[in-house]
N, C-alpha and C positions, 0 to 999 in steps of 0.2 A: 141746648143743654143748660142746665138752669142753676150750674154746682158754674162758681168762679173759680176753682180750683180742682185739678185730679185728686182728692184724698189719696193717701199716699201709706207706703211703709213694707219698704221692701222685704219679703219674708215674714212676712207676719206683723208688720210695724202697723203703729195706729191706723186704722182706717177710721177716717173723721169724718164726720156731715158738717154739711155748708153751713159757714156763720158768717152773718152780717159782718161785712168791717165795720169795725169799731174806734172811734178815737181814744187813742190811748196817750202815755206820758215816753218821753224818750227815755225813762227807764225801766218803762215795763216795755217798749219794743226792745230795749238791750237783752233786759229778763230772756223775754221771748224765744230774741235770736239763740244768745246761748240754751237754751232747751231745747231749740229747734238740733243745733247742732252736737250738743250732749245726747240726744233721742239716734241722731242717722249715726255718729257713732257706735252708738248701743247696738245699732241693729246689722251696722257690716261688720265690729269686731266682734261681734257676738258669733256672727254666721263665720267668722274666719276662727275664730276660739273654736267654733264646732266640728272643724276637721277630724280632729283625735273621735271625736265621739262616731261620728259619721263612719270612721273608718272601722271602730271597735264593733258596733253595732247596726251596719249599716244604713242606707237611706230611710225605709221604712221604723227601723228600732228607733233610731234617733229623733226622728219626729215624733214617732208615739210619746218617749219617753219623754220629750218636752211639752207637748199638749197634756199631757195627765200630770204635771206640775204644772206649769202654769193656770190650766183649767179649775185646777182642785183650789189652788190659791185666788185665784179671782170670786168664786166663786164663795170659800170663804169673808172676801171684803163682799161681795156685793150679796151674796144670799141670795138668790134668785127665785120666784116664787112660781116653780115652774108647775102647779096645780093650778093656776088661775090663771093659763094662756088659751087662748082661741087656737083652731086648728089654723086658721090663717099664718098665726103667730107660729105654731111651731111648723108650717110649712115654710117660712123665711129662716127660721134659722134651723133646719133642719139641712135647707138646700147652701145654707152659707156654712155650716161646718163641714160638711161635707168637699165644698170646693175650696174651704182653708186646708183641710187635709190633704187636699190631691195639692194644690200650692203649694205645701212648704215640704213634700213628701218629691215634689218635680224637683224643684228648687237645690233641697240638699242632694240631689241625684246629679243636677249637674254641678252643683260647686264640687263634687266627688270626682269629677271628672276634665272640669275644665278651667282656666283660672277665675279668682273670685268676679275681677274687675269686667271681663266677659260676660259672664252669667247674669250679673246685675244690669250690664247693657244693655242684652238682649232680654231680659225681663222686663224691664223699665218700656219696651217699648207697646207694651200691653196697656197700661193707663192712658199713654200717650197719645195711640191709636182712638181711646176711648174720650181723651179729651178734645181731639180734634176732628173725628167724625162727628162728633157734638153738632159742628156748624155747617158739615152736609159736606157734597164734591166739590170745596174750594180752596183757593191758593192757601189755606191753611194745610192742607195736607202735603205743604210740601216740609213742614219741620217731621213727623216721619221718615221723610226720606232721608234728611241732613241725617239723623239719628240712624237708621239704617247704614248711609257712608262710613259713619263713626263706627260701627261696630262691624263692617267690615274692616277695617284701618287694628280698632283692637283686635281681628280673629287671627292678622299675619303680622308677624315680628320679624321680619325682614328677609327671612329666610325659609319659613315653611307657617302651614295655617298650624294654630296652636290647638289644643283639645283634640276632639274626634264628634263627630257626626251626631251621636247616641248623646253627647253633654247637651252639643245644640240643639238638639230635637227634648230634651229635657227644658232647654233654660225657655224656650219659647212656651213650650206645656206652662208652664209656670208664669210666664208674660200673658197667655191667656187666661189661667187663673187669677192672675191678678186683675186682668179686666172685670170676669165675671166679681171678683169678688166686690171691686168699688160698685158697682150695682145690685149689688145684692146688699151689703153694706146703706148702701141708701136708705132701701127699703123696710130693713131689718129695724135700721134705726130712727124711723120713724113709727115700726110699730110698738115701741119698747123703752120704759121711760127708763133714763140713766145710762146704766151699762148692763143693764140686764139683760138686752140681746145677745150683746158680744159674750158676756159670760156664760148665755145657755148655748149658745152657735160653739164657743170653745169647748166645752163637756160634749156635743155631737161630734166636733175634732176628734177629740180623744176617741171616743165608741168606735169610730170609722175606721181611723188608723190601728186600733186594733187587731183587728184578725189580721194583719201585714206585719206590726212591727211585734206583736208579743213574741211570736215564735222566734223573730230574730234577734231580739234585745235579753229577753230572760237569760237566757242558757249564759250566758258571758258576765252578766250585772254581777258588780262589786260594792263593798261599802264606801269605798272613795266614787266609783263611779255613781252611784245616785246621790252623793253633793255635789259633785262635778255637774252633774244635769241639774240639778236643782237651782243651783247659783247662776247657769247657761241660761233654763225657763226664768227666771228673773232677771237677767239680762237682756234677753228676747223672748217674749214681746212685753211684758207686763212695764215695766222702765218706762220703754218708747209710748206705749199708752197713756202713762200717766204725765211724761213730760210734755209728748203732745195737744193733749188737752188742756193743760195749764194755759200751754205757750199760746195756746188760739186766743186766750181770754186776753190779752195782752198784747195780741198783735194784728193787723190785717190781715185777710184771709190772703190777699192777692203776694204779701210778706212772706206771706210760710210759705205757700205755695215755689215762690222762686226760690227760695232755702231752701228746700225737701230738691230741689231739682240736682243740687250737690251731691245727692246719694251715689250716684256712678263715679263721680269722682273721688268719693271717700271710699268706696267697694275698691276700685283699684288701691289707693292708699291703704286698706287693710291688708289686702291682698299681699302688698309687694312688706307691708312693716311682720306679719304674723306669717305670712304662708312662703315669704321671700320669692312671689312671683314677679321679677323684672319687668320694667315695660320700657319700650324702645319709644323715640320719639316719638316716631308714627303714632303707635298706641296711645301715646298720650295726648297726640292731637286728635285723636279718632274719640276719646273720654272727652275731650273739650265739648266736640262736635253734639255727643248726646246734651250734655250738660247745656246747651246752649241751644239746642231745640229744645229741652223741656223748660228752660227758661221762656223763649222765645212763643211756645204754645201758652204758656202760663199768662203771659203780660197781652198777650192776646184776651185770651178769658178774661181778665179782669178789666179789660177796656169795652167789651162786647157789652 
């Protein structure tokens, strides 16, 4: 595997291509860090802020409605000059908007149904899988597993399994999409100079989700509810894009990489500060658990 870090971004967060670490100054690593952690906020209170919407107009309307804001808006900064791509080109981001849509369309399906801090758990363990299969059948695949224990640990609160079946079977949908998508992400963005992948892959988003969310989002849409979604799609993902990419300029790749691995434990913190889903010890050791296999595959990568 030839990426030192899993590109990351749970829900639609920046998916970034591999950059040389870079010597930097100990105040653009400050910089950094705080964007690294201004960016995973943005992207779990954002997804925990999306409850109401989710609920109004459910899993599919809610995504639409955030892809065709966000999309429309990138798309205005970046312009994308989508008459002058090869069919190569629009086969990578053809097949990457397509699996962002089915991603953040699983995703808001199981946050709909199971706590935040879960969801992001057992998502997280999609990159994971993807970063340490990297190095083939060996004693690396046992942070996987630590991560696994963790997110059985968060699925029982002392007293019964928490969600139902139909979330889990979502929030994994969504941990594989998130795999496909750092792979596809790769690819994309290597054929595509700047952000103009990512901005024509989001407009395929939007087309996709489409025929799913129009029928379910129109009929209900209010004028408060399209700034509500509007300020959400710029909260998630366009934010976390632009912090993330700053913060890479600024900091080692192997840096972010262990920063981004806090995502689970800030999904739980969102979880329990916006949605007031409790977490019992257990739980909270089972969030360590991930948090410290994705570390722990991370610091690996970056020594390989």
């Amino acid at each position: 595997m030839d990426q030192k870090i899993v590109e990351g971004g749970s829900d639609g967060g920046a998916a970034l291509m591999p950059h040389p670490d870079v010597a930097t100054s100990s105040g653009g690593i400050a910089a950094g860090v705080l964007m690294c952690l201004l960016s995973m906020s943005s992207i779990q209170f954002g997804s925990a802020l999306s409850s109401p919407i989710i609920n109004a107009y459910g899993p599919a309307g809610a995504t639409w409605l955030r892809l065709v804001f966000a999309s429309a808006a990138l798309a205005l900064i970046v312009r994308p000059k989508i008459m002058s791509y090869s069919r190569t080109q629009w086969l990578g981001v053809l097949a990457l908007g397509t699996v962002s849509a089915l991603m953040t369309t699983s995703f808001f399906s199981a946050i709909a149904r199971i706590p935040l801090g879960l969801a992001v758990a057992i998502e997280f363990l999609g990159p994971l899988l993807v970063a340490t299969l990297g190095f083939g059948l060996s004693r690396q695949l046992l942070w996987p597993v630590f991560a696994a224990v963790g997110v059985l640990l968060l699925a029982y609160d002392g007293e019964e399994w928490v969600g139902n079946l139909p979330g889990i079977l979502f929030a994994i949908g969504a941990g594989a999409g998130w795999a496909c998508y750092i792979l596809l992400t790769k690819k994309v963005g290597n054929a595509f100079q700047g952000l103009e992948g990512l901005s024509v892959s989001l407009l395929v988003a939007a087309v996709v989700s489409t025929p799913f969310g129009f029928v379910s989002a129109v009929p209900h849409l209010t004028a408060f509810g399209l700034l509500e979604i509007a300020g959400l799609a710029l909260l998630v993902p366009l934010l976390p894009y632009v912090l993330e990419m700053v913060a890479l300029r600024r900091m080692p790749t192997s840096s972010f990489g262990i920063l981004m691995s806090l995502e689970p434990a800030i999904g739980a913190f969102a979880g329990f500060v916006i949605l007031s889903q409790p977490m019992t010890p257990s739980q909270m050791f089972g969030t360590g658990l991930v948090v410290a296999a994705s570390i722990g595959a991370t610091v690996f990568a970056a020594r390989s």
